[in-house]
LONULUM-994640 format. One line per field, with one value per residue (C-alpha): x, y, z; residue number from 1. Coordinates in steps of 0.05 Angstrom, whole numbers. Layout:
// LONULUM-994640
x: [X, ...]
y: [Y, ...]
z: [Z, ...]
num: [NUM, ...]
This chain:
// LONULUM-994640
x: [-604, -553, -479, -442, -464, -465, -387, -377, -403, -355, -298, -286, -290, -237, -193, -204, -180, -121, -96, -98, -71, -12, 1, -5, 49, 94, 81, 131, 118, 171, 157, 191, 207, 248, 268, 296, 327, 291, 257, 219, 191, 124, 100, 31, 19, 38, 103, 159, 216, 258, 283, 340, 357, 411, 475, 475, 399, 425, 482, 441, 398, 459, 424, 354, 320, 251, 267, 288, 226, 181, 223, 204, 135, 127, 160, 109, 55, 72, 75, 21, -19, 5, -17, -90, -88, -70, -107, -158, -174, -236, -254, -314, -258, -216, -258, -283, -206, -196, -257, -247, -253, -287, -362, -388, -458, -416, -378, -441, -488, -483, -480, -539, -582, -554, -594, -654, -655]
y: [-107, -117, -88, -127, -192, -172, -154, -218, -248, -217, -245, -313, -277, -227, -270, -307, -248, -236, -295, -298, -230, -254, -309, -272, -220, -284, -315, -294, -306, -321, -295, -312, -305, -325, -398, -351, -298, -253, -268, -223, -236, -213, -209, -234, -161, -146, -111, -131, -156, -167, -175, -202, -207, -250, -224, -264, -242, -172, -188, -218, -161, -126, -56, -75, -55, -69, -141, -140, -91, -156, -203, -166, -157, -223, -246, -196, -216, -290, -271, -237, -292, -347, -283, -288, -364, -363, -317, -301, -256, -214, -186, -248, -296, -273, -283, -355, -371, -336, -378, -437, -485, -445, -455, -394, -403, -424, -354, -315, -348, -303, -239, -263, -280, -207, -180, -215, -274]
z: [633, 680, 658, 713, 677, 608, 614, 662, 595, 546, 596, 564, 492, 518, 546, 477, 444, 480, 479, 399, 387, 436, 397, 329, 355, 359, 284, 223, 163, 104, 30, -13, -102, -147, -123, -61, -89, -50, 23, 67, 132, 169, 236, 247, 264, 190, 206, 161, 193, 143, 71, 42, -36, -50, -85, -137, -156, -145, -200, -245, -242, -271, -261, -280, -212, -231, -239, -164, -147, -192, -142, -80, -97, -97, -35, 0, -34, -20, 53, 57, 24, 75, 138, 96, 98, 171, 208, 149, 90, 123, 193, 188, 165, 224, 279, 248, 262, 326, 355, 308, 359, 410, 428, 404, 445, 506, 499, 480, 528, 585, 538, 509, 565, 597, 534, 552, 494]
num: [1, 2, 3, 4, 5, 6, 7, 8, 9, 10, 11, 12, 13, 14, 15, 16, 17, 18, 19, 20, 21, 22, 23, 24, 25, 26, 27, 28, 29, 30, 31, 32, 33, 34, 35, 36, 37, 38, 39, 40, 41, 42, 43, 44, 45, 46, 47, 48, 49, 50, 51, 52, 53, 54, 55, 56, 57, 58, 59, 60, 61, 62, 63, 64, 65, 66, 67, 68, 69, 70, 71, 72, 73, 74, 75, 76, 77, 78, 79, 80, 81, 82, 83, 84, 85, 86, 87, 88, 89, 90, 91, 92, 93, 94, 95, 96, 97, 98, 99, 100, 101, 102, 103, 104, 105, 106, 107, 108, 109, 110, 111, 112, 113, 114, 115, 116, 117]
């Protein structure tokens, strides 16, 4: 087997892959709960950039934090549902979307045939 081509063949793939984590550094996401009482926002590196609870759902809380902690709960997990949607739930589900329209045998092919199949 010959390394120089196998890891001319993982180039394409690479590049693939940089390209999509570049673009996934770019994406926020906005969670949100309670008709927008409370908002938070994600990378699409999962970092979260921000939340905001409104006043008026921090008044109307009137001292009952874990109806804001319910609130911001679900913001997250309304974010984090639209990062699953997105860029998918599992590491299979992730790749199907990095490559979605990628040809898959046209990236592998050299790999492949640098394997001997």
């Amino acid at each position: 087997m010959d390394i120089d081509s196998l890891m001319k063949g993982l180039g394409p793939l690479q590049d693939t892959m940089k390209k999509a984590d570049a673009e996934r550094g770019k994406v926020l996401l906005d969670g949100s709960a309670g008709g927008g009482a409370v908002k938070v926002q994600i990378s699409g590196e999962l970092t979260v950039t921000k939340v905001v609870i409104a006043p008026a759902a921090a008044a109307a809380a009137g001292g009952d934090v874990s109806m804001l902690e319910d609130l911001v709960l679900v913001a997250f997990n309304d974010a984090l549902r639209q990062h699953k949607q997105r860029f998918g739930a599992s590491p299979e589900e992730q790749v199907q979307k990095l490559l979605g329209g990628s040809d898959l045998g046209a990236l592998m092919g050299p790999l492949m045939r640098g394997l001997g199949r």
